[in-house]
N, C-alpha and C positions, 0 to 999 in steps of 0.2 A: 131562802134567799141565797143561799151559798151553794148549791143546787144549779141555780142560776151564772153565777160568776164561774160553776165550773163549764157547764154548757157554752157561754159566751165565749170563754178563753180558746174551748177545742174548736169552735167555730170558727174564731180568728184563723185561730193556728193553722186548722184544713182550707183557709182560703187564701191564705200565707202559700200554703206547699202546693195549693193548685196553680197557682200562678206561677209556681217556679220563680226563676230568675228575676223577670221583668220586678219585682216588688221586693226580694232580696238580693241589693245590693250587686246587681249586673248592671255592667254598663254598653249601649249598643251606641256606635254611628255611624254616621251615616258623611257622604260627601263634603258636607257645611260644617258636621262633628268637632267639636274641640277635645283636645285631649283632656285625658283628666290628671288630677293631681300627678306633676312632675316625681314627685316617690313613686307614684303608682306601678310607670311603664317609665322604659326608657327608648321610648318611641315619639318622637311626634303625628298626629294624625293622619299627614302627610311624608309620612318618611320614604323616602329612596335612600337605597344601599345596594351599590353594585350595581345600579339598571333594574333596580328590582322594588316597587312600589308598593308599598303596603295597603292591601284591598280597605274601604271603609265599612266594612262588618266583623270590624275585632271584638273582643269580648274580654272584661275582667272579671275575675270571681275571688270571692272572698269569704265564701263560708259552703259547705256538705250541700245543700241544697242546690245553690247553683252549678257548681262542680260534678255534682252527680248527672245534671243535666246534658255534660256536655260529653265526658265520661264516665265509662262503665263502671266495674266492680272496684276501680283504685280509687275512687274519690277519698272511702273515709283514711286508707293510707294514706293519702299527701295530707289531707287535713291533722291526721293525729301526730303526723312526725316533722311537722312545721311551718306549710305552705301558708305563707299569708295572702298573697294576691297570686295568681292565674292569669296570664295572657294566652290567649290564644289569636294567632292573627296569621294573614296569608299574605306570602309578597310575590308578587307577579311580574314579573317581564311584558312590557307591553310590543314587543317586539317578535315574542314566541312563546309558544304554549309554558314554557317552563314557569314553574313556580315552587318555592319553598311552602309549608305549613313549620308553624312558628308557635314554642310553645316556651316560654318564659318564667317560673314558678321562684316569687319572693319567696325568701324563705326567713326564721327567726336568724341565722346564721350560718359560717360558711360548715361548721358541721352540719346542719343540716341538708344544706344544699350538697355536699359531699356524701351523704347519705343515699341522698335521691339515686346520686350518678354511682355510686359502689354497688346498691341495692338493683336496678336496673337490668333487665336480661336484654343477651343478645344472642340471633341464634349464630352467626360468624362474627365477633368481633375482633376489628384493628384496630390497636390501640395506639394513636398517634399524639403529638404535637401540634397545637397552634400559638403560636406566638409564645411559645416556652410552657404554655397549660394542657395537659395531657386530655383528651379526647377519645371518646371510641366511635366510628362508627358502625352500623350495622351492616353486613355484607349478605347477610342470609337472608332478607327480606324478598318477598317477590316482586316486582316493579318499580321497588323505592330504595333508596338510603336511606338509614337515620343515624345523624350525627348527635350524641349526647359530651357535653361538658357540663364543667360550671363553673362560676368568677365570684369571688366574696360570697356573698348571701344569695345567689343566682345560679339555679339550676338550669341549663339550657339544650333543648331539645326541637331538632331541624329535621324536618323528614322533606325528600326530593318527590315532584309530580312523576318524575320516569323516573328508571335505572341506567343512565348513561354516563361513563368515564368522564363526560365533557362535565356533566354536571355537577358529580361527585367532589371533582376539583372546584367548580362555582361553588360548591356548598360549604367547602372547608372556607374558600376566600371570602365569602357570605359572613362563615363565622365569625372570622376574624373581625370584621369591621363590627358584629354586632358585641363581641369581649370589648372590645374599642369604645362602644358608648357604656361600658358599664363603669360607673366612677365612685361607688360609694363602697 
């Protein structure tokens, strides 16, 4: 009998992690989408910020399984050193190709989230200002920027669709408004 409850459990367990996400605690939507719990994200489903609309195929993760799915080899780093919830989401200009990739990581606290951004490599980093909170972004990258901060409990990470001057400036004023909804 016991035999059995161990069989049954690994069963579970391997049809748990073959589904990935969809069955641990990922959230998808879609156009019609409600947001989820206001702690969750500090987004509304429909959010615009700067001319720039947030696509409706965001994603929150909340535990190694999902997280691993979406990236590589850091999942069990963010998970072991504090990440509680994971956004990942893309804001689009409906006007022009440009688009930010939007990467949000609750954390236990602002040392943690301070961790994230000290721990972080860049291969050119400027280390800037927004709104009085120090900022780096990446200058070394090929194609893109990525701007990394973070605000209280909120590690935050903006990578640009191109590598254009025009952008790099939309990116930093992008940020700004998104430290702007961070209130907790």
């Amino acid at each position: 009998m016991n035999i059995f409850f161990k069989y049954a459990a690994l069963l579970f367990f391997l049809i748990i992690l073959n589904s990935g996400c969809s069955v641990i605690d990922k959230i998808h939507f879609n156009s019609k989408g409600t947001p989820p719990a206001k702690e969750a994200i500090i987004f509304s489903a429909n959010e615009t910020i700067k001319g720039y609309k947030i696509q409706p195929d965001f994603e929150i993760c909340r535990d190694l399984v999902c997280l691993a799915s979406i990236i590589d080899g850091a999942a069990p780093y963010y998970i072991s050193n504090g990440a509680k919830e994971i956004l990942f989401c893309d804001f689009k200009n409906d006007d022009s190709e440009k688009s930010f990739s939007v990467e949000i990581y609750k954390t236990e606290n602002l040392q943690a989230a301070e961790k994230f951004f000290n721990n972080s490599s860049s291969l050119a980093p400027e280390i800037i200002k927004i709104n009085g909170r120090i900022a780096k972004i990446d200058n070394g990258l090929v194609g893109t920027y990525r701007l990394e901060t973070f605000k209280e409990r909120y590690f935050i990470r903006i990578i640009t669709s191109k590598k254009t001057e025009n952008l790099k400036k939309e990116m930093i004023d992008f940020t700004n408004s998104v430290l702007s909804l961070i209130t907790d």
